[in-house]
C-alpha positions in Angstrom: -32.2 -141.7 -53.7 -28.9 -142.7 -52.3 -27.3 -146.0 -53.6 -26.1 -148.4 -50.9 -22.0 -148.0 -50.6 -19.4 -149.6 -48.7 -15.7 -148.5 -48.5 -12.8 -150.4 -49.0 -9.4 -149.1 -47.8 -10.8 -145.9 -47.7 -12.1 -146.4 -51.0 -16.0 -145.8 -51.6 -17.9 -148.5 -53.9 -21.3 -148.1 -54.9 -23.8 -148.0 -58.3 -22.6 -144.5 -58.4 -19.1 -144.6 -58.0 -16.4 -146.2 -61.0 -16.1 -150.2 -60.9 -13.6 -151.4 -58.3 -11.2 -153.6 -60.3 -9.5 -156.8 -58.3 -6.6 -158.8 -60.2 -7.2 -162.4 -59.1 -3.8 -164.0 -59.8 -4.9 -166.6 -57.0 -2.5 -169.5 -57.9 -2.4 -168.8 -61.6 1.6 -167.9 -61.0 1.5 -171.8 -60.9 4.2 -171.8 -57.6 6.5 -169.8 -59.9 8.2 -166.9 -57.7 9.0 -165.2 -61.1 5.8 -166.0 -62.8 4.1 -164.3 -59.7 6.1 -161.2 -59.8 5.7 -161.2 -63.6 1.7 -161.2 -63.2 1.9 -158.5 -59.9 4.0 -156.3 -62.8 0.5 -156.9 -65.5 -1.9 -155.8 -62.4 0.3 -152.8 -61.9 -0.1 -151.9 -65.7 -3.5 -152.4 -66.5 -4.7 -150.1 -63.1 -6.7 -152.2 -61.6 -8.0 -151.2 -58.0 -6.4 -154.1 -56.0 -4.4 -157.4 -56.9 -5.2 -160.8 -54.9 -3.4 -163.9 -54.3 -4.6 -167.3 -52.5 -2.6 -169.0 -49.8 -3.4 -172.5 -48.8 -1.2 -174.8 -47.2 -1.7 -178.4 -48.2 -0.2 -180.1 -44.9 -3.1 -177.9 -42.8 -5.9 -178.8 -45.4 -5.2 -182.5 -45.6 -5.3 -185.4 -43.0 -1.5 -186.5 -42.5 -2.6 -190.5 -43.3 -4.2 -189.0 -47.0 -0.9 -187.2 -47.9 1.3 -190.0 -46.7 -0.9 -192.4 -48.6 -3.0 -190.3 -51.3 -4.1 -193.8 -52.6 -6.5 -194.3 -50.2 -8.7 -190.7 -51.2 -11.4 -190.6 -53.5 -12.0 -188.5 -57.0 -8.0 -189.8 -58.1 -6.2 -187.5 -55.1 -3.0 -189.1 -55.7 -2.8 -187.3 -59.0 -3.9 -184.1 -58.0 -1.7 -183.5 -54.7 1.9 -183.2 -56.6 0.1 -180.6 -58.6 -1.1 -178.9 -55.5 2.2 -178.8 -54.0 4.0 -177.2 -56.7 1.1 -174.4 -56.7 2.3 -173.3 -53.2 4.3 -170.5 -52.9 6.1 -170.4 -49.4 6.0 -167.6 -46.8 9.4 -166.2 -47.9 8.6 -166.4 -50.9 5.3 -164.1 -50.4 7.6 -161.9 -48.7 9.9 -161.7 -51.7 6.7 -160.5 -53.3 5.2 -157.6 -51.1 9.2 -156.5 -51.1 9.0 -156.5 -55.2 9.5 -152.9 -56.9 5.8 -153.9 -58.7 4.1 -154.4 -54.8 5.9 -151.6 -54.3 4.6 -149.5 -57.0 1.0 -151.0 -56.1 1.1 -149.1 -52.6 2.4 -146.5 -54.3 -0.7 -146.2 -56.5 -2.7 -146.5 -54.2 -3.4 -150.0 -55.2 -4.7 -152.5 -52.2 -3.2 -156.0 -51.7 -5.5 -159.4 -50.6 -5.3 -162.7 -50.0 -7.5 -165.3 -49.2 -6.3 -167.9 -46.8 -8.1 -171.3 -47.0 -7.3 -172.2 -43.1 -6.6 -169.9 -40.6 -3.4 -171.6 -40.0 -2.0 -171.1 -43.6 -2.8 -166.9 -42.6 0.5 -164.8 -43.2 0.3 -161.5 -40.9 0.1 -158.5 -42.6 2.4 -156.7 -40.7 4.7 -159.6 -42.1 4.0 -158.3 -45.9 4.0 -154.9 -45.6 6.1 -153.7 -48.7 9.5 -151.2 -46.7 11.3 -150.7 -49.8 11.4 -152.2 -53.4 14.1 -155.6 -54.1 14.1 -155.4 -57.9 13.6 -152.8 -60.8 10.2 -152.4 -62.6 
């Protein structure tokens, strides 16, 4: 009997095929450029199939009167938005990344890149991110 099987990036996954391994950094580079390179660098080492990021912008995911006046949310907002600012990492600075010699060597590998937007509007084109060449030494 033949498994069920999908492919991603012209990869097949299925029961009978090897695990397909994704790296969630999401946010854990904590809106460090360097400490998102740094992690992109582990992914690269340890193999894995395909490394993954999250984007969210917090000015398209909040109402402007909550982040002028976080006081007036529920669940204690005010403390959590500065810490949910400084977890962004900015469009050029996601560039910075696909450009990295470690992004680079991910394409290379044939390692596949993802992100998960939260709103359509905080969506960076892929084209945009495409890795050309690599910006910094492994």
């Amino acid at each position: 009997m033949t498994m069920p099987s999908l492919h991603i990036a012209g990869r097949r996954v299925s029961g009978e095929d090897p695990c397909f391994v994704i790296a969630e950094i999401g946010i854990n580079h904590n809106g460090s450029l360097e400490m998102a390179l740094k992690l992109v660098d582990a992914v690269v080492d340890a193999k894995a199939d395909a490394v993954k990021f999250q984007k969210r912008n917090i000015k398209s995911l909040y109402p402007k009167k909550l982040l002028d006046d976080p006081n007036t949310a529920e669940w204690a907002f005010q403390y959590m938005l500065p810490i949910l600012k400084e977890m962004e990492l900015t469009p050029d600075e996601f560039r910075r990344i696909a450009t990295s010699a470690a992004f680079f060597s991910c394409a290379h590998l044939g390692m596949r890149k993802a992100s998960s937007f939260w709103k359509s509007s905080t969506f960076l084109p892929t084209k945009s991110l495409r890795p050309t060449s690599p910006t910094r030494r492994c």
